[in-house]
C-alpha positions in Angstrom: -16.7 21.7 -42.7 -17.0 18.4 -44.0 -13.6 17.7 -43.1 -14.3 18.7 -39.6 -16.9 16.1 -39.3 -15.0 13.7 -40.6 -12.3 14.1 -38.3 -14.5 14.2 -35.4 -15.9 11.2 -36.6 -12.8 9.2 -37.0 -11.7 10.8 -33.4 -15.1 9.2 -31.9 -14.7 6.1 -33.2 -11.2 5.8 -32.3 -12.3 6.8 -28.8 -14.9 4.1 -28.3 -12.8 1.7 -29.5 -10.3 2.2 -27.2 -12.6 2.4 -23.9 -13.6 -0.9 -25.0 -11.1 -2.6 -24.4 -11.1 -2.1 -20.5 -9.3 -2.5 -17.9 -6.4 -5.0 -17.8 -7.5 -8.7 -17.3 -5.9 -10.5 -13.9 -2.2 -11.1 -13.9 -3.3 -14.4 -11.9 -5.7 -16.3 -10.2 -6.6 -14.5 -6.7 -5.6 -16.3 -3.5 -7.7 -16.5 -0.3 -6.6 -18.2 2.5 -8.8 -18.0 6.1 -7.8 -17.8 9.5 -7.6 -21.5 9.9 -5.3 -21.9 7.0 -3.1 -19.6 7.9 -2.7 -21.6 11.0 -2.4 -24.9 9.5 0.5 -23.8 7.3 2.2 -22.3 10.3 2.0 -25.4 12.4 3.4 -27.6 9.5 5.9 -25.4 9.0 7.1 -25.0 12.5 6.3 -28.6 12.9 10.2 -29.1 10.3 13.3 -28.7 11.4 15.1 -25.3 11.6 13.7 -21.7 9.6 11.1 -22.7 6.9 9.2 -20.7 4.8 5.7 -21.3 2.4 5.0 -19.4 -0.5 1.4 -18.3 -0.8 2.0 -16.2 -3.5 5.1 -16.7 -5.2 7.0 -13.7 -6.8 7.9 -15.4 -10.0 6.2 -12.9 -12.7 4.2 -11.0 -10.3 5.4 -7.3 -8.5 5.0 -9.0 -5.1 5.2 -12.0 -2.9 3.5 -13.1 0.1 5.1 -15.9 2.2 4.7 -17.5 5.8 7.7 -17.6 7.5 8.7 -19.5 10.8 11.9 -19.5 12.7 13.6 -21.6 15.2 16.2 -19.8 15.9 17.7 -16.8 13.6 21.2 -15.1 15.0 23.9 -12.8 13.4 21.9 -12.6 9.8 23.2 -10.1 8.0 21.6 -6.9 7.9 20.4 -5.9 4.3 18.6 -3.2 2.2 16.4 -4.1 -0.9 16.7 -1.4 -3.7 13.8 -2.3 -5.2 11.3 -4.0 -2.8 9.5 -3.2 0.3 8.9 -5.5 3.0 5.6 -5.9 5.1 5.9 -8.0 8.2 2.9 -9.5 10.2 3.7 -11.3 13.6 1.6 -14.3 13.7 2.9 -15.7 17.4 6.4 -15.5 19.1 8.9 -12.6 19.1 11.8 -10.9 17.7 14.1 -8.3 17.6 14.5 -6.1 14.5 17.1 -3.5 14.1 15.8 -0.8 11.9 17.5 1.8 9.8 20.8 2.9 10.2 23.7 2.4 7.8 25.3 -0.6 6.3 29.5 -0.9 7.7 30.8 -2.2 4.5 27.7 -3.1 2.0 28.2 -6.1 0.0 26.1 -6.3 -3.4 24.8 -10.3 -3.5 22.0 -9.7 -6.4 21.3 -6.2 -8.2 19.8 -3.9 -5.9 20.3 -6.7 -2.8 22.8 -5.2 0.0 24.4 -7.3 2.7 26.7 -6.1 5.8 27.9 -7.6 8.7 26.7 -4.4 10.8 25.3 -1.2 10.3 25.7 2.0 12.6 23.0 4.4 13.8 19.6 1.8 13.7 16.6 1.6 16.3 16.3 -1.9 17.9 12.5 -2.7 18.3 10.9 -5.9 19.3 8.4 -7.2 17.3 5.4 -9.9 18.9 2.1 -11.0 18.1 0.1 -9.2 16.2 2.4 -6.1 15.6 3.1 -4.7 11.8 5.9 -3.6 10.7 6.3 -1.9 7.4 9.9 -1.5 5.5 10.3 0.7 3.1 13.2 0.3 -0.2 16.3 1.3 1.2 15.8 0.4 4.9 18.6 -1.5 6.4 17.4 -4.0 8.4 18.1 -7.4 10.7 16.0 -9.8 12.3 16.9 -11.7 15.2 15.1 -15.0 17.1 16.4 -16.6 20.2 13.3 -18.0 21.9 10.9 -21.2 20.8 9.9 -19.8 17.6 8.9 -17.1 16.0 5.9 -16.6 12.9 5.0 -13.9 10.4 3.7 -13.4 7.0 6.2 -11.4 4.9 4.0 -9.2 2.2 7.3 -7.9 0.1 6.4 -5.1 -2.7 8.7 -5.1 -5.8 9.1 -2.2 -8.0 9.1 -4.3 -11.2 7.4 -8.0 -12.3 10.4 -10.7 -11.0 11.5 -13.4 -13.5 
């Protein structure tokens, strides 16, 4: 019996001390950025030369990245399919076509898990404008594709482990 108690007490002890510890501090500082910052890095960006890009959260030890985009002008891209990452677009102002889903003609690896083609068969051509969402999930093929003054989003990609 005075084993038991022991045991139990060890087993409480041990118990407390791990619920002590808590959760997991922050991997990094949180970012906020309002509606009229959001802006101001899109008009700097568009304001450059050809398709830019600014990194609001960069992907470098972290599971995801978040980045403003802007393009000028974006035709015959490949089409690709990330492995390990999903994408997350949000149309800020202008328009695009996407070609979604399908099947890569010819797949080309460029990075582990990255996938490039020329073409793929069998995918649904949508375009994309202000204000619509468009979610991506691992293993979709997809292209995107600007031919008129411009074109914005914010790119929330997903990764399925921390990036070096």
């Amino acid at each position: 019996m005075k084993n038991l108690i022991s045991i139990a007490f060890c087993v409480a002890v041990l118990t407390a001390a791990v619920n002590a510890q808590g959760p997991n501090p922050p991997s990094r500082s949180y970012v906020v950025k309002s509606k009229q910052q959001v802006s101001d890095i899109t008009k700097e960006i568009a304001a450059k030369d050809g398709n830019q890009q600014f990194d609001v959260f960069a992907q470098s030890g972290a599971e995801m990245r978040v980045a403003v985009f802007h393009d000028d002008l974006r035709e015959n891209d490949l089409h690709e399919v990330h492995d390990g990452s999903d994408d997350v677009y949000y149309v800020l102002d202008g328009e695009a076509t996407m070609m979604l889903g399908g099947t890569l003609v010819g797949p080309n690896q460029t990075a582990p898990g990255e996938w490039r083609s020329k073409s793929a068969t069998g995918g649904t051509k949508v375009v994309i404008k202000k204000g619509d969402l468009i979610v991506v999930p691992r293993g979709t093929p997809h292209q995107r594709t600007v031919t008129g003054k411009g074109f914005s989003m914010i790119l929330i990609k997903v990764f399925e482990t921390k990036q070096p």
